[in-house]
C-alpha positions in Angstrom: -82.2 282.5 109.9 -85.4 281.7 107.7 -86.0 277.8 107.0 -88.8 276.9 105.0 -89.9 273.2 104.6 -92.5 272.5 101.6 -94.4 269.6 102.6 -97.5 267.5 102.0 -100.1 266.4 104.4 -99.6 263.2 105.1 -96.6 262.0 103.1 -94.0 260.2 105.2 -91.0 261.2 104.1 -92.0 265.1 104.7 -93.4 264.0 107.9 -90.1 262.3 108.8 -88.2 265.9 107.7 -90.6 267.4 110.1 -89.6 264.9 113.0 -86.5 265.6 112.7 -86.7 269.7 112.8 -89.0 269.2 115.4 -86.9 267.0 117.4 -83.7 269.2 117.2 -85.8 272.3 118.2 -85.5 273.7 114.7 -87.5 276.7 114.1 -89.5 276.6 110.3 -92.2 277.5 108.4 -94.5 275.3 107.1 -95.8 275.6 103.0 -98.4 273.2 102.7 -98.8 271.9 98.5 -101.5 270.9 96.6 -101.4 267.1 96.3 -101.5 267.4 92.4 -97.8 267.7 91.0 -99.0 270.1 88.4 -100.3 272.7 91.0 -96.8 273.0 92.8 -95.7 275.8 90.9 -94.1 277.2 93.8 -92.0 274.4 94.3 -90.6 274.1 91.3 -89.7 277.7 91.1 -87.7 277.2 94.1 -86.7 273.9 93.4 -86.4 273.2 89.6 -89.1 270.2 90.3 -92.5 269.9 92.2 -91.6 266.7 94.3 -91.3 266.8 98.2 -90.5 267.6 100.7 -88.6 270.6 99.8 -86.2 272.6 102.5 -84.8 276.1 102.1 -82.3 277.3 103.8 -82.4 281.2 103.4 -79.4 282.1 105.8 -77.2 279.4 104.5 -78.0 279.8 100.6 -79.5 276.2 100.6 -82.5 274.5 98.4 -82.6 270.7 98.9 -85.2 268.1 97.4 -85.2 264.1 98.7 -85.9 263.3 102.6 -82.3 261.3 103.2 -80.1 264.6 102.0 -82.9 266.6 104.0 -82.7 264.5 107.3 -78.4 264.1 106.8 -78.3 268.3 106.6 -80.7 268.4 109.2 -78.6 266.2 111.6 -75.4 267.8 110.5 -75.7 271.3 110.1 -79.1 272.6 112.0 -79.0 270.4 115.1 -78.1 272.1 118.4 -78.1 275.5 116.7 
């Protein structure tokens, strides 16, 4: 299984997706952005927009943008796995 969380240094809601994998023992990869939006291009060729954070969910077929979705399939679907 290959999860991928696309993140910003020191932006809250990434650091609160990164909590929560951490704290259920996920195992990710980290892809640090640029803090200018127009330098994500990688984001938004995953995504369809350059806003984070980003998770992707190789084994599962999932791509999800906003914290709250991230942190509910976090809780949900990774935890205890």
């Amino acid at each position: 299984m290959s999860i991928t969380l696309y993140a910003l240094d020191g932006c809250p809601f990434c650091e609160a997706v990164h909590d929560a994998l951490t704290g259920h023992e996920v195992e990710y990869d980290t892809v640090w952005v640029d803090a200018l939006h127009s330098e994500r291009n990688e984001v938004k060729r995953v995504s369809g927009q350059r806003a984070v954070p980003v998770l992707v969910d190789d084994g599962r077929g999932v791509t999800m943008c906003e914290s709250e979705n991230i942190l509910t399939y976090v809780e949900r679907t990774l935890a205890g796995q």
